[in-house]
N, CA, C and O atoms as a Maestro MAE file, in Angstrom:
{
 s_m_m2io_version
 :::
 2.0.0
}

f_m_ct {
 s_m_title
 :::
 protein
 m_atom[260] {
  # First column is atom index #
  i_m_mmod_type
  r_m_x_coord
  r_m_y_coord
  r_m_z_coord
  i_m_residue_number
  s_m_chain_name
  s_m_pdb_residue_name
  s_m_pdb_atom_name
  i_m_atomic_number
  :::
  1 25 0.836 -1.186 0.000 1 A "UNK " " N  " 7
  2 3 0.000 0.000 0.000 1 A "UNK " " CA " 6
  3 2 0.877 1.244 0.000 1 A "UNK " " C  " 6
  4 15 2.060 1.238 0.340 1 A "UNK " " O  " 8
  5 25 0.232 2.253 -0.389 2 A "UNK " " N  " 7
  6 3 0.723 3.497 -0.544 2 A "UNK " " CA " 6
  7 2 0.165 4.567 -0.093 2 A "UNK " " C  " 6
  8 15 -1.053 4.668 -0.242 2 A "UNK " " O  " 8
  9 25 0.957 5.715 0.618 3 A "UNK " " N  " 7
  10 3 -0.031 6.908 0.931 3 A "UNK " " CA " 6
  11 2 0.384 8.093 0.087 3 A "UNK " " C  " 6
  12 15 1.496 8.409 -0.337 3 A "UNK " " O  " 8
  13 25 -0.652 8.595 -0.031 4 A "UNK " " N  " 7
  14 3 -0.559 9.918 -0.767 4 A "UNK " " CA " 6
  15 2 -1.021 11.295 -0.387 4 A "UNK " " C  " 6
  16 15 -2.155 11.500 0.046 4 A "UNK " " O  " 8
  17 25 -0.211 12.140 -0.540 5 A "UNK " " N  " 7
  18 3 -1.191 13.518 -0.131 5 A "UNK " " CA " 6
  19 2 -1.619 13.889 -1.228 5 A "UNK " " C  " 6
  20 15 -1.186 13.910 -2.380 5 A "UNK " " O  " 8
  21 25 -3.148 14.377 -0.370 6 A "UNK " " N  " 7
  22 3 -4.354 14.902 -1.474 6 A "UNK " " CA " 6
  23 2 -5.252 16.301 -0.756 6 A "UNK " " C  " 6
  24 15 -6.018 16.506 0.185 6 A "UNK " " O  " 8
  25 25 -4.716 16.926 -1.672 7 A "UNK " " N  " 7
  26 3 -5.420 18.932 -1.535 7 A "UNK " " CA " 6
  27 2 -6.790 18.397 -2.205 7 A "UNK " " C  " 6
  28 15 -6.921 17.839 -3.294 7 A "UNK " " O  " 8
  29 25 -7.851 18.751 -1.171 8 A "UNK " " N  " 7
  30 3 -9.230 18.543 -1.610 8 A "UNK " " CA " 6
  31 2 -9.969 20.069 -1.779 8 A "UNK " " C  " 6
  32 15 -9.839 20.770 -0.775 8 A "UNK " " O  " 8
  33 25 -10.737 20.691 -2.920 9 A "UNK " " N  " 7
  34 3 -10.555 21.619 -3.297 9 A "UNK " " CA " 6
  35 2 -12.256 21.723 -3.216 9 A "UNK " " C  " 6
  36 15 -12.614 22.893 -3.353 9 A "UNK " " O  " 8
  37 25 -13.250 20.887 -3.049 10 A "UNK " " N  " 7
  38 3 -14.464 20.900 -3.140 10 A "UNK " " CA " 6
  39 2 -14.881 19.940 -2.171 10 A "UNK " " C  " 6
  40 15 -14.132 19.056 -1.758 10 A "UNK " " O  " 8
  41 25 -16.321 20.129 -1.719 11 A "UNK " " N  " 7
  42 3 -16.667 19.541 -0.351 11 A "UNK " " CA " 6
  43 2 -17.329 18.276 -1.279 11 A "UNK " " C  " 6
  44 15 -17.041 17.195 -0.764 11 A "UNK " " O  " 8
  45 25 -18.191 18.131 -2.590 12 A "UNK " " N  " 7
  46 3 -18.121 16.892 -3.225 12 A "UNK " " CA " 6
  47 2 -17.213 15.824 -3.256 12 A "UNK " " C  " 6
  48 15 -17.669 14.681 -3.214 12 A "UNK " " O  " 8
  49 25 -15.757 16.044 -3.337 13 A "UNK " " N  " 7
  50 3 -14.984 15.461 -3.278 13 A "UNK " " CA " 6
  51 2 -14.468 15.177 -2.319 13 A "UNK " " C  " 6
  52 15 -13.445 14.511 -2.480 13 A "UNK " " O  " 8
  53 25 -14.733 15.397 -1.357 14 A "UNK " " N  " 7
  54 3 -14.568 14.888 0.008 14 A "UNK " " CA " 6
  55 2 -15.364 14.196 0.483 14 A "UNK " " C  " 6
  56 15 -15.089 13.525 1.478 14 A "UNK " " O  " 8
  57 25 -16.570 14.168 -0.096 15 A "UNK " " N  " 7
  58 3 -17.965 13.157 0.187 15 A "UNK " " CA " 6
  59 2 -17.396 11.703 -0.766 15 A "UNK " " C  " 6
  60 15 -17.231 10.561 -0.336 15 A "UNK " " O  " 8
  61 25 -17.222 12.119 -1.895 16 A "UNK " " N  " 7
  62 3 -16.445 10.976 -2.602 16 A "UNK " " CA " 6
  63 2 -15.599 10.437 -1.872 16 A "UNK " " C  " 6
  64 15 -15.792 9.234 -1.694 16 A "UNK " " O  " 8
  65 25 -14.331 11.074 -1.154 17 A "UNK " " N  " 7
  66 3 -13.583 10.212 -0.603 17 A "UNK " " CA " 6
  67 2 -14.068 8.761 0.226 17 A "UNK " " C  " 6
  68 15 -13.611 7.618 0.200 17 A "UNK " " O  " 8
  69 25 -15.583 9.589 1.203 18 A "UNK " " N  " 7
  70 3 -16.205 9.038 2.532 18 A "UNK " " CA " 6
  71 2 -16.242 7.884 1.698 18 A "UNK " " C  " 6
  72 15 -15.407 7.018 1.959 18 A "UNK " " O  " 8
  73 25 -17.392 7.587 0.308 19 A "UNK " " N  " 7
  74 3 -18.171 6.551 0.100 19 A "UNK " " CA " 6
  75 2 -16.299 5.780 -0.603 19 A "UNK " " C  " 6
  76 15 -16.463 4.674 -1.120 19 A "UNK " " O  " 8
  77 25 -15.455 6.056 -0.612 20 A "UNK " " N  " 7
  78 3 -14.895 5.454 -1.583 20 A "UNK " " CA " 6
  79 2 -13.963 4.841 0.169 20 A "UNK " " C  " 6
  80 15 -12.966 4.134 0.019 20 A "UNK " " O  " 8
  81 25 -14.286 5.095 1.224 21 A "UNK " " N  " 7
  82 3 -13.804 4.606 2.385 21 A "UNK " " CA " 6
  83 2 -15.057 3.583 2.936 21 A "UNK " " C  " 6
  84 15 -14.865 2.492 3.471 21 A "UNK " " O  " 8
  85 25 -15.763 3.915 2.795 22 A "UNK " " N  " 7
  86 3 -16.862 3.284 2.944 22 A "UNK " " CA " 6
  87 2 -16.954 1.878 2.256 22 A "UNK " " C  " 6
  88 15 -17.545 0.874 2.655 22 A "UNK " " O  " 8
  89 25 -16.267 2.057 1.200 23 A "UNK " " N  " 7
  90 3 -16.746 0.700 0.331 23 A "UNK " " CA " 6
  91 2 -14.965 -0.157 0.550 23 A "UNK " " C  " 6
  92 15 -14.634 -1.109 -0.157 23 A "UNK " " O  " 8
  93 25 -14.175 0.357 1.488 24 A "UNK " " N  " 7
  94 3 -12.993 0.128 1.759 24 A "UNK " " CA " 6
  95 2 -12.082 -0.193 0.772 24 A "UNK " " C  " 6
  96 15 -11.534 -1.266 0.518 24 A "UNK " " O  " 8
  97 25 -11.982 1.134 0.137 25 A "UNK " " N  " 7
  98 3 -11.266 0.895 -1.297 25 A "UNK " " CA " 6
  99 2 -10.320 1.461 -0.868 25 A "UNK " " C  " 6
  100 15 -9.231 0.941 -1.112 25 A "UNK " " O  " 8
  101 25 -10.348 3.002 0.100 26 A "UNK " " N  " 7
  102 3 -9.134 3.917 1.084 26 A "UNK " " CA " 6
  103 2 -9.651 3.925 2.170 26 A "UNK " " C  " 6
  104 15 -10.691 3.341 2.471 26 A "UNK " " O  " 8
  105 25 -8.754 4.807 3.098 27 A "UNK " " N  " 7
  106 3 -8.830 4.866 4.206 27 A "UNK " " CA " 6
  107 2 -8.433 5.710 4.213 27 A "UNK " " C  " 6
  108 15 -7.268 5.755 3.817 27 A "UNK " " O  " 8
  109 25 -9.211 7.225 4.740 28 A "UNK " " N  " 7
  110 3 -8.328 8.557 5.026 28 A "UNK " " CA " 6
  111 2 -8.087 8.718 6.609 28 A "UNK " " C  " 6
  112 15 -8.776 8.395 7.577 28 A "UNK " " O  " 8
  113 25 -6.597 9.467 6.462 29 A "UNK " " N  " 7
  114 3 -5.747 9.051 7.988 29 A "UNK " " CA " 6
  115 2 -6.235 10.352 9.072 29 A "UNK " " C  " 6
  116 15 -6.503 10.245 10.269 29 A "UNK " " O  " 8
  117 25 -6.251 11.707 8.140 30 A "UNK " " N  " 7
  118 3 -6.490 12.359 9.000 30 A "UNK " " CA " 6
  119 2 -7.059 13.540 8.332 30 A "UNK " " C  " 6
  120 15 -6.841 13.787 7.146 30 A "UNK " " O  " 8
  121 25 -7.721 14.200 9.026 31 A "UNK " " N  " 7
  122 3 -9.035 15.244 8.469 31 A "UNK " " CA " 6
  123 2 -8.372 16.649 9.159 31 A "UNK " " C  " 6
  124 15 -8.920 17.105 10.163 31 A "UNK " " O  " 8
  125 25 -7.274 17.266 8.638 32 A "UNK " " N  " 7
  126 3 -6.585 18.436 9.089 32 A "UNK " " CA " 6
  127 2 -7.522 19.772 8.488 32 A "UNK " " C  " 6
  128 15 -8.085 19.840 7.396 32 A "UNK " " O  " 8
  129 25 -7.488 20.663 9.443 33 A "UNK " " N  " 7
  130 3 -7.685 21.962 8.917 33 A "UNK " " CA " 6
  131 2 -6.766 22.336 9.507 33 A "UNK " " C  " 6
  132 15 -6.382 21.847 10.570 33 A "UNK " " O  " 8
  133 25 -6.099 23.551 8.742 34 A "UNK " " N  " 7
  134 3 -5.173 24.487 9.131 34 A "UNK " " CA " 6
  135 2 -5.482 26.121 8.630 34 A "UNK " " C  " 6
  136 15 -6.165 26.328 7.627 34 A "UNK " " O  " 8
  137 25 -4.980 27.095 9.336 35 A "UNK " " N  " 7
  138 3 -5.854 28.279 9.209 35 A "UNK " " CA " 6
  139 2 -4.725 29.074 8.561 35 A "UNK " " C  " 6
  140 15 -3.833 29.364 9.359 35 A "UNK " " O  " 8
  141 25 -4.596 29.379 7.659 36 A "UNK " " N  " 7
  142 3 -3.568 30.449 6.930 36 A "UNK " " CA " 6
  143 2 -2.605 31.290 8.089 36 A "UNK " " C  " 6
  144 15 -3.013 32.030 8.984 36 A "UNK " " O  " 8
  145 25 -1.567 31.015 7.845 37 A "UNK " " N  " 7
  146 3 -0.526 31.662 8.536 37 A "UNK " " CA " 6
  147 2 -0.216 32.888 7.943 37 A "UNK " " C  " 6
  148 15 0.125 33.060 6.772 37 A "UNK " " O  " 8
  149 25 -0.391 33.973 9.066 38 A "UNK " " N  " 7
  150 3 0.153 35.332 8.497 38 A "UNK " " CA " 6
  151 2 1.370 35.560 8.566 38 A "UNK " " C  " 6
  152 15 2.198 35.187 9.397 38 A "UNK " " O  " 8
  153 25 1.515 36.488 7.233 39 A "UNK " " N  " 7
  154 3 2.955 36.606 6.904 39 A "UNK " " CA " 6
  155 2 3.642 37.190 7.802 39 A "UNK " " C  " 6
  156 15 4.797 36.790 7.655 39 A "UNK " " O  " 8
  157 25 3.586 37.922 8.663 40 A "UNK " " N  " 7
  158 3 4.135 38.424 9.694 40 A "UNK " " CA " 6
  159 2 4.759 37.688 10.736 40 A "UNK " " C  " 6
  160 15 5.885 37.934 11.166 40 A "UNK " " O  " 8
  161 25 3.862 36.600 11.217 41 A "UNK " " N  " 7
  162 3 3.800 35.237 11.739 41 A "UNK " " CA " 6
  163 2 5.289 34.366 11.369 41 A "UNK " " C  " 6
  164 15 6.346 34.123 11.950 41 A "UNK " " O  " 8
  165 25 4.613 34.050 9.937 42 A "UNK " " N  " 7
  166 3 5.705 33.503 9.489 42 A "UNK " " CA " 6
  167 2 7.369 33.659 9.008 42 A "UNK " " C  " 6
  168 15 8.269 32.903 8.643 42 A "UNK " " O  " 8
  169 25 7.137 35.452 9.302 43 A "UNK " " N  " 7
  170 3 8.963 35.676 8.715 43 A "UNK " " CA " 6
  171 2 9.320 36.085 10.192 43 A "UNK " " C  " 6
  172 15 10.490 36.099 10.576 43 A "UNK " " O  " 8
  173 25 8.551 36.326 10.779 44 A "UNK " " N  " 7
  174 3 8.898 36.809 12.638 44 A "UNK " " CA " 6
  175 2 10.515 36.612 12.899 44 A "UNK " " C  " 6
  176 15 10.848 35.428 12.935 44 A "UNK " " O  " 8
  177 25 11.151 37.185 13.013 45 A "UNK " " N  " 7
  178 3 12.524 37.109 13.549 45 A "UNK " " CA " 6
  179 2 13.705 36.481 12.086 45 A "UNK " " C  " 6
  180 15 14.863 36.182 12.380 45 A "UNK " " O  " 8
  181 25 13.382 36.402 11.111 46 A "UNK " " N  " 7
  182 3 13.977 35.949 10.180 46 A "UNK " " CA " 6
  183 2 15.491 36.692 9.829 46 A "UNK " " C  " 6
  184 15 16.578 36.162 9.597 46 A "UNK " " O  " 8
  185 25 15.030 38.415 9.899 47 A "UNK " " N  " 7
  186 3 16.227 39.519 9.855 47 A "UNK " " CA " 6
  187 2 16.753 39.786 10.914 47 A "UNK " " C  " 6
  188 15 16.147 40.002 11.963 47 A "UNK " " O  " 8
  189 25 18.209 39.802 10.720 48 A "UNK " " N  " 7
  190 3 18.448 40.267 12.037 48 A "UNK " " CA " 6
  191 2 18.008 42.050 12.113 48 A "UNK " " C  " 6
  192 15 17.870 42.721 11.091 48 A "UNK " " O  " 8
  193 25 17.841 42.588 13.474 49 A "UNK " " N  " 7
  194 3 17.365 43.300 13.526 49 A "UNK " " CA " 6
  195 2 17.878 44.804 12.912 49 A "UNK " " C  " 6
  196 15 17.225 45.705 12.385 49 A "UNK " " O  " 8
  197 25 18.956 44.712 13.133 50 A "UNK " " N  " 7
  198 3 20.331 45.439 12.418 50 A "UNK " " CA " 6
  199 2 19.588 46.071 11.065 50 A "UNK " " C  " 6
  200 15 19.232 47.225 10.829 50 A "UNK " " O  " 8
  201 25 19.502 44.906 10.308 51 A "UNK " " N  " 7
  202 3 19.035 44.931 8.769 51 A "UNK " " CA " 6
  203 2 17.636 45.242 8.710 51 A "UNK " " C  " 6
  204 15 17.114 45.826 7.761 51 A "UNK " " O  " 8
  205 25 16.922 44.769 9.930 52 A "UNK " " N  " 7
  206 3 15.365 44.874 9.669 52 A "UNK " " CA " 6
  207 2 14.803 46.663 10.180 52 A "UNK " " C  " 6
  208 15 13.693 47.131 9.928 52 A "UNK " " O  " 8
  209 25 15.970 47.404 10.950 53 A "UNK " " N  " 7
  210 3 15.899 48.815 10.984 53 A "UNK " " CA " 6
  211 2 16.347 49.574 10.219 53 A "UNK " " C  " 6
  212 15 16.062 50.761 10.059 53 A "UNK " " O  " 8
  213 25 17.289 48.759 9.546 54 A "UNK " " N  " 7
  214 3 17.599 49.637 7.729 54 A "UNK " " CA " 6
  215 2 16.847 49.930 7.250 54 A "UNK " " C  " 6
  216 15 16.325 51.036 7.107 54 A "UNK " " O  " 8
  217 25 16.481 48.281 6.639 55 A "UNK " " N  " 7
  218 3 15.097 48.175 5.818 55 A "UNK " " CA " 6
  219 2 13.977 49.179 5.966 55 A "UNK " " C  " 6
  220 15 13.329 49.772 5.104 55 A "UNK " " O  " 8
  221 25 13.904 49.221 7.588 56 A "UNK " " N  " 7
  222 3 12.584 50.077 7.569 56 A "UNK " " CA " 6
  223 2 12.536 51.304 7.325 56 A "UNK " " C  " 6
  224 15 11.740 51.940 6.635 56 A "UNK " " O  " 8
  225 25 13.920 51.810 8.250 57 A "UNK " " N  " 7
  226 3 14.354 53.555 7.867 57 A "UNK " " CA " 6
  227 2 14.393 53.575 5.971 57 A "UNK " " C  " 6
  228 15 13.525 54.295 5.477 57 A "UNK " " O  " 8
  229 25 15.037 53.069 5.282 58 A "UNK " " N  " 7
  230 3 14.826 52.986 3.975 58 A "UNK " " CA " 6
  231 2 13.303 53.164 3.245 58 A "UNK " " C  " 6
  232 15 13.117 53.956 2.321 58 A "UNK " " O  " 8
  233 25 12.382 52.408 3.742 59 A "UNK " " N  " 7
  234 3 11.336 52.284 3.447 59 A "UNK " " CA " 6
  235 2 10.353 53.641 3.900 59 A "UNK " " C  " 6
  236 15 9.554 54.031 3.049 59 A "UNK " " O  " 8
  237 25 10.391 54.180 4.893 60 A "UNK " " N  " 7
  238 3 10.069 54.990 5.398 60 A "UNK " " CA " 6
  239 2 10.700 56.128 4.835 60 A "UNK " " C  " 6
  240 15 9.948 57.076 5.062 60 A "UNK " " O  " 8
  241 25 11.954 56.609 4.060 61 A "UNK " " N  " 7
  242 3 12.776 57.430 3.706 61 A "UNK " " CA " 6
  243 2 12.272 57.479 1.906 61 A "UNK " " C  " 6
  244 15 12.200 58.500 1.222 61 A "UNK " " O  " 8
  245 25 12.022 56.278 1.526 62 A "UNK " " N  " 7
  246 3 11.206 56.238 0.352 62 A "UNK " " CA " 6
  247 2 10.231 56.709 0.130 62 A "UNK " " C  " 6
  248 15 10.121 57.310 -0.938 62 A "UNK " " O  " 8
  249 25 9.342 56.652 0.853 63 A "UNK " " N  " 7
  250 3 7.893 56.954 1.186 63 A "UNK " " CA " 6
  251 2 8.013 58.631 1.194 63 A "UNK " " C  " 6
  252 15 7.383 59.445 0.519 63 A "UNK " " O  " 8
  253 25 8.730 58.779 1.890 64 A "UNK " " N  " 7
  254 3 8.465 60.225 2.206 64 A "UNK " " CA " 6
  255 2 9.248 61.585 0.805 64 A "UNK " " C  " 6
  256 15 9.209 62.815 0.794 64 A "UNK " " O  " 8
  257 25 9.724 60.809 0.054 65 A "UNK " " N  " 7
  258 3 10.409 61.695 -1.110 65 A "UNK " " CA " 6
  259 2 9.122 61.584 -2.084 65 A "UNK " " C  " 6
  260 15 9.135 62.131 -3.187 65 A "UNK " " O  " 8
  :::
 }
 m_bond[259] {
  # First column is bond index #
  i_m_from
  i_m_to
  i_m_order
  :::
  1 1 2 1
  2 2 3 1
  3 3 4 2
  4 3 5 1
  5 5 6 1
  6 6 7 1
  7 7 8 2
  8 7 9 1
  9 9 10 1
  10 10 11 1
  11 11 12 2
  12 11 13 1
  13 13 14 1
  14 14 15 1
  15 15 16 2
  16 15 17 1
  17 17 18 1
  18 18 19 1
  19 19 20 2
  20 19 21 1
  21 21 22 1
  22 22 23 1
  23 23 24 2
  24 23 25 1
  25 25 26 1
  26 26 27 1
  27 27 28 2
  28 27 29 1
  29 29 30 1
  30 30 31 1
  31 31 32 2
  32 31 33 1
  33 33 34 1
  34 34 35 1
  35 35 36 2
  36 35 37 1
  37 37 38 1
  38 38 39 1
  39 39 40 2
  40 39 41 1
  41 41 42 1
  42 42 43 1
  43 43 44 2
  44 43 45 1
  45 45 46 1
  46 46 47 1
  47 47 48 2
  48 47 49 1
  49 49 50 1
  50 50 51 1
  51 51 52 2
  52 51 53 1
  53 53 54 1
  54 54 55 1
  55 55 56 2
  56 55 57 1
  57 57 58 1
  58 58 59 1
  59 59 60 2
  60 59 61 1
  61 61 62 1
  62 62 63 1
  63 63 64 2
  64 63 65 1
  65 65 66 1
  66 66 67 1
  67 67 68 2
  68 67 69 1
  69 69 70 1
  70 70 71 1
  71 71 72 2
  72 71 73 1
  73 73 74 1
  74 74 75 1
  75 75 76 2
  76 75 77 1
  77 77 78 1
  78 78 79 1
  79 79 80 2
  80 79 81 1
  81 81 82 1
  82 82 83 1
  83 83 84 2
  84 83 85 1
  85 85 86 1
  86 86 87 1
  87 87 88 2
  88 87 89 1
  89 89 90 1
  90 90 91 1
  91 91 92 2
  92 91 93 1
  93 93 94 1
  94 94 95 1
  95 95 96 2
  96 95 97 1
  97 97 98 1
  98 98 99 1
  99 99 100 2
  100 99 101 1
  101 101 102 1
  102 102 103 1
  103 103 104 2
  104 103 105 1
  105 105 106 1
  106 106 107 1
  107 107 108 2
  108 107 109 1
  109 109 110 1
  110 110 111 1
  111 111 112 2
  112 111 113 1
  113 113 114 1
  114 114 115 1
  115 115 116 2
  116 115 117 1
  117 117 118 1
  118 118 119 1
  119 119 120 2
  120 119 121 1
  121 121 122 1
  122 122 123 1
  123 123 124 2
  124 123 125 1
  125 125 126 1
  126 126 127 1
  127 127 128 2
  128 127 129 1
  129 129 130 1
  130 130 131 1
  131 131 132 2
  132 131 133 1
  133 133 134 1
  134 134 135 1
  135 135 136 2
  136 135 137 1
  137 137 138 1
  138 138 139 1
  139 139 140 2
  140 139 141 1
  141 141 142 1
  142 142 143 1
  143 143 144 2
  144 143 145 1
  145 145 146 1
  146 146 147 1
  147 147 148 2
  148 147 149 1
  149 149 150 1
  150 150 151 1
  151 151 152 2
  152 151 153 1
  153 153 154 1
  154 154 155 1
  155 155 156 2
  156 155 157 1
  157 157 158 1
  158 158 159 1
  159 159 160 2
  160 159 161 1
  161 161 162 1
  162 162 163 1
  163 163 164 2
  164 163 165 1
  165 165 166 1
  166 166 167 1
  167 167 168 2
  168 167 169 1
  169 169 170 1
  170 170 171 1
  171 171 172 2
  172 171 173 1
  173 173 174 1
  174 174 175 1
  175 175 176 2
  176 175 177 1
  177 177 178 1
  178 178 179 1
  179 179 180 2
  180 179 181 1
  181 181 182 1
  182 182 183 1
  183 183 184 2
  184 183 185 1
  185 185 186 1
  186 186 187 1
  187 187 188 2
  188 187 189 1
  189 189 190 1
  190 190 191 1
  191 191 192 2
  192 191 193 1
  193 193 194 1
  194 194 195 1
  195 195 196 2
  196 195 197 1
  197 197 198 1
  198 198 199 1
  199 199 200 2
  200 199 201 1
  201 201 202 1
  202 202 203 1
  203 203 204 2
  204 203 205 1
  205 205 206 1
  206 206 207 1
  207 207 208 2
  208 207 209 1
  209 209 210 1
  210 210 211 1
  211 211 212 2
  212 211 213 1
  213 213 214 1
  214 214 215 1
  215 215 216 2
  216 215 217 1
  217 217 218 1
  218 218 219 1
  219 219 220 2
  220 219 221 1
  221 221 222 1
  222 222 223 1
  223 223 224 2
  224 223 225 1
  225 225 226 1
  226 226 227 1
  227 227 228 2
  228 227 229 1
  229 229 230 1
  230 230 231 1
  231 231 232 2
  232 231 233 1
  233 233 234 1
  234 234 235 1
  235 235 236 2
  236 235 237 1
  237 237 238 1
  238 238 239 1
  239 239 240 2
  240 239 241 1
  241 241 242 1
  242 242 243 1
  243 243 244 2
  244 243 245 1
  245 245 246 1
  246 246 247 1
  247 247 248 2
  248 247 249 1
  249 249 250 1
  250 250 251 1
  251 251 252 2
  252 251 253 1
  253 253 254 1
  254 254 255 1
  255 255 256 2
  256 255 257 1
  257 257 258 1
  258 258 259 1
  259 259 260 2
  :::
 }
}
């Protein structure tokens, strides 16, 4: 046997999965939701800070010309 990941993109097709578990053709392992990670979230501490007060004075110095 083999597992596979599968992005389900419609709630039909997730009903398909049920009956196609149902008739024990698969077996789905786990029913994840995950909630979009904000980008902020996700680069959090990435720059050091050094660079990330450049960046900003830059950005801010842009803005204002």
């Amino acid at each position: 046997m083999e597992t596979v990941l599968v992005e389900i993109s419609d709630n039909k097709a997730y009903r398909l999965l049920e009956n196609l578990e149902e008739l024990q053709v698969l077996k789905v392992l786990k029913k994840i939701i995950q909630p979009p990670q904000k980008l902020s979230e996700k680069y959090a501490g990435k720059l050091p800070s050094d660079i990330a007060d450049e960046l900003q004075d830059y950005v801010t110095q842009s803005r204002n010309e």
